[in-house]
GUVOKOL-933634 format. One line per 2 residues: number of its first residue (from 1); for each residue x, y, z of C-alpha. Coordinates in steps of 0.05 Angstrom, whole numbers, plus 32768, in hexadecimal, padded with zeros to 4 digits. Layout:
BEGIN
NUM = X/Y/Z  ... .
REM end
This chain:
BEGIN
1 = 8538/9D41/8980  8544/9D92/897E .
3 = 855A/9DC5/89AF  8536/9DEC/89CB .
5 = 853E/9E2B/8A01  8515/9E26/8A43 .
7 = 84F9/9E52/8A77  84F0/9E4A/8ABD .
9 = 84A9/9E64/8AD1  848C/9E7B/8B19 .
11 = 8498/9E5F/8B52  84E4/9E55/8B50 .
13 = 84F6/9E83/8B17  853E/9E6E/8AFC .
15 = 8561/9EB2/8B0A  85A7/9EC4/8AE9 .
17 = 85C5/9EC1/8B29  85AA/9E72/8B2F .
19 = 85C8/9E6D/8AEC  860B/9E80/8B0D .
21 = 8615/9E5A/8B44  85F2/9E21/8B35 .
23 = 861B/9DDB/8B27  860A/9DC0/8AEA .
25 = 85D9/9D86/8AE9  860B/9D4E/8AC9 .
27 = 863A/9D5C/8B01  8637/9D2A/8B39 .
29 = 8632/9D5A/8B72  85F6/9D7E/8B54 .
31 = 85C2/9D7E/8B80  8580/9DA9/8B65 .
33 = 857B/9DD3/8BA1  85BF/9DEB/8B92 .
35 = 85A3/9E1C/8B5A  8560/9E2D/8B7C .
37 = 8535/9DEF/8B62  8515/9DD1/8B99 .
39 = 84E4/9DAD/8B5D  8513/9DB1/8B24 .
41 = 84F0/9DBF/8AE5  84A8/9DB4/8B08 .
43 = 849F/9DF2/8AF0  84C2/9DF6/8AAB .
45 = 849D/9E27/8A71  84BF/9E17/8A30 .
47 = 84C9/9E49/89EA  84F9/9E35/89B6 .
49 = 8517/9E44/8979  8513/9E24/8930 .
51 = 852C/9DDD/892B  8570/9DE4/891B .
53 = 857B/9E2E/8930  8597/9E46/8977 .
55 = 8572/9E38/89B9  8561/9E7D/89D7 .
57 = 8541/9E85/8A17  8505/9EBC/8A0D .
59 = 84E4/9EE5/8A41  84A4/9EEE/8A17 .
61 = 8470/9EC9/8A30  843E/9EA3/8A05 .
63 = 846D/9E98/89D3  8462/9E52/89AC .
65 = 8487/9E16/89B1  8494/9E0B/896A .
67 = 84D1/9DDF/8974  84D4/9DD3/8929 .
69 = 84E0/9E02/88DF  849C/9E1F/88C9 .
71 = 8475/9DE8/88A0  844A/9DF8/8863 .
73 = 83FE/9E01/8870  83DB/9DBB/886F .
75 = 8397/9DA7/8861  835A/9DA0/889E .
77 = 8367/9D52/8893  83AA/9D52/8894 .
79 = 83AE/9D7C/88DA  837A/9D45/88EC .
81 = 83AA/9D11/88F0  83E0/9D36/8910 .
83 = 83B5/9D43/8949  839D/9CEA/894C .
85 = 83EF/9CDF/8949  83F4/9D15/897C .
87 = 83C0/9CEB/89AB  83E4/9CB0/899F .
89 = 8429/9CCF/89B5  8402/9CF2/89F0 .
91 = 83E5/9CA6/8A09  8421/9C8C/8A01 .
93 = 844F/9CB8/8A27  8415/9CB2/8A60 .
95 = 8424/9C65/8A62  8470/9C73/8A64 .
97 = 847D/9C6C/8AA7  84D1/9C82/8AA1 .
99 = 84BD/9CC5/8A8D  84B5/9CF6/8AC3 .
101 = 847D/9D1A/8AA0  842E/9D0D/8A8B .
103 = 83FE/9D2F/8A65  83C6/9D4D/8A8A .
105 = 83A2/9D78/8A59  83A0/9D89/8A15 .
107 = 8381/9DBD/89E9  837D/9DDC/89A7 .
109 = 8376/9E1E/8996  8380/9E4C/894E .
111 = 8375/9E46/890F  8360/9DFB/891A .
113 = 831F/9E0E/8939  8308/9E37/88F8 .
115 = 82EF/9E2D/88B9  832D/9E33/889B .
117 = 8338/9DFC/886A  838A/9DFC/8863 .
119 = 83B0/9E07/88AD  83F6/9E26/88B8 .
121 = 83F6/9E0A/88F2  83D4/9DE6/8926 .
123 = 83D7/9E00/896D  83DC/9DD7/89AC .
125 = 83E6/9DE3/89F9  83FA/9DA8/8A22 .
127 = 83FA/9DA8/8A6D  8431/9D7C/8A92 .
129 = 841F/9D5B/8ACF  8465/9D3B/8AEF .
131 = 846B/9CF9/8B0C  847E/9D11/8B50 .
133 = 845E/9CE8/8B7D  84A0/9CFA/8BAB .
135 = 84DA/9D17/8BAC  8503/9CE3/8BA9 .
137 = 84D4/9CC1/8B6D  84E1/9CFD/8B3E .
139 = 8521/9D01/8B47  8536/9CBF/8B34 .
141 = 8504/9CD2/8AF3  8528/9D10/8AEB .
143 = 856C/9CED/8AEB  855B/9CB4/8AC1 .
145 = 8544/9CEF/8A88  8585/9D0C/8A84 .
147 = 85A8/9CCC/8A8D  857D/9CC2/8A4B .
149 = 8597/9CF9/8A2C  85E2/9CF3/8A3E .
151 = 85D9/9CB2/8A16  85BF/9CCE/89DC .
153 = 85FB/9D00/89DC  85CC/9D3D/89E8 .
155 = 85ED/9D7D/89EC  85CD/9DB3/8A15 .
157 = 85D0/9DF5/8A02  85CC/9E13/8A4B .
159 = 85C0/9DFD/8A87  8574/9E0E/8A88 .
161 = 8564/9DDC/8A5C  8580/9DAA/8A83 .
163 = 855B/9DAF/8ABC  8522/9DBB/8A98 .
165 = 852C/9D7E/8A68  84FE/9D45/8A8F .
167 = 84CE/9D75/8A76  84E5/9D7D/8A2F .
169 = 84E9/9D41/8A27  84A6/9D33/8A23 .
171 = 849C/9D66/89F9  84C7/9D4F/89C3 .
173 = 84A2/9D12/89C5  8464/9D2C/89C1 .
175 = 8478/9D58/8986  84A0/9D23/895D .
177 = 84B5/9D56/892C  847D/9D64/8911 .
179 = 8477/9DB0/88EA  8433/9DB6/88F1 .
181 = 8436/9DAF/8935  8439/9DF4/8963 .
183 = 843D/9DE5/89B3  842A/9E1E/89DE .
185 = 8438/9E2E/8A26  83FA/9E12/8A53 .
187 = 8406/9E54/8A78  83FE/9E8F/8A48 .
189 = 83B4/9E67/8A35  839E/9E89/8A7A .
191 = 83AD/9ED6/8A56  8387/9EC4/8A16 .
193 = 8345/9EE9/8A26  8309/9ECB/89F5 .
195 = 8338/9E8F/89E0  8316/9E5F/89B7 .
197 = 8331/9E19/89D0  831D/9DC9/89D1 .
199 = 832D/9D9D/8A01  8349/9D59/89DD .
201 = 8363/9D41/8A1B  835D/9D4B/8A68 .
203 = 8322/9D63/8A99  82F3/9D93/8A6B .
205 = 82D6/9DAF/8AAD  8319/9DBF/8ACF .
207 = 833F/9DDB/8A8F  82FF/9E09/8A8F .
209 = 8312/9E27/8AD2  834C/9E34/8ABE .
211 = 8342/9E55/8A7D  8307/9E83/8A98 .
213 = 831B/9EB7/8A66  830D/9E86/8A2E .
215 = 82D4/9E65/8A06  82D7/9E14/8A05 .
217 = 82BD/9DFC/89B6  82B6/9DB1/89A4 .
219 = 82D7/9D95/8960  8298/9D87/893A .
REM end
């Protein structure tokens, strides 16, 4: 796995004062309220840097999730397949029951939904539900992510992407690497005026009133 820099969205907007006097997560006494979480990362929005370079955290909103080095443009049937593995990974982490995360929608948007016949890239938004059924429920998930992470010797570059890694996590998983892959924030979809998308996963109807501004195309 690869770092990555994190942002804390609206409501409960990590603040630099937060930052300051809040206990770090792997310390016993931390308790999430203590730097203004009430939902820790509930409401996490993600941007990163390249694989192996510095995590940054950026202000910019709509920025992708690359999490991975530029690949080199790839056929219409090879960006096929990534997007079946990228299913599989997406059913699989939904019948994962340690992970404090689901999938609850996915699209695809860009350069995928042309003509083009070689792809840079192919664009995908995910939408996280969390497994909070209560309080007490997530944060035994929560826990049991970083306890995860601890034991695979994880360093965190800040303390942002701590709290926010239940979240990340997923992410990761759902990536697996892959260069062709580009993950954008579910958010900045809602700005996208005449966006081009298809639904590949989740309730067509619902991601529909959500993306008003948009135009919803099926893969043909």
């Amino acid at each position: 796995m690869t770092d990555s820099a994190v942002e804390e969205a609206p409501p409960g907007m990590i603040t630099p004062g937060m930052l300051k006097s809040a206990r770090h997560p792997g310390d016993p006494s931390y308790q999430a309220s203590s730097a203004g979480f009430n939902k820790p990362a509930a409401n996490c929005r993600f941007t990163s840097s390249s694989e192996n370079g510095p995590a940054r955290i950026q202000t910019i909103k709509g920025n992708a999730l690359g999490m991975a080095k530029a690949g080199k443009p790839v056929t219409r049937a090879s960006a096929d397949e990534v997007l079946r593995e990228f299913l599989d990974r997406v059913r699989a982490v939904n019948g994962r029951p340690e992970l404090a995360h689901s999938v609850e929608s996915l699209v695809v948007f860009g350069s995928y939904l042309s003509d083009a016949k070689r792809l840079n890239d192919l664009d995908i938004a995910v939408e996280l539900k969390q497994k909070w059924p209560d309080g007490g429920t997530y944060e035994s998930l929560r826990k049991a992510s970083l306890d995860r992470a601890y034991a695979s010797w994880r360093r965190f570059r800040n303390l942002l992407e701590e709290v926010c890694w239940p979240r990340l996590e997923v992410l990761y998983i759902l990536k697996n690497r892959s260069r062709t892959i580009s993950l954008c924030e579910w958010e900045s979809l809602f700005q996208m005026e005449g966006l081009r998308y298809c639904v590949v996963f989740g309730d067509k109807k619902r991601i529909a009133g959500l993306l008003k501004g948009g135009h919803c195309v099926e893969l043909t």
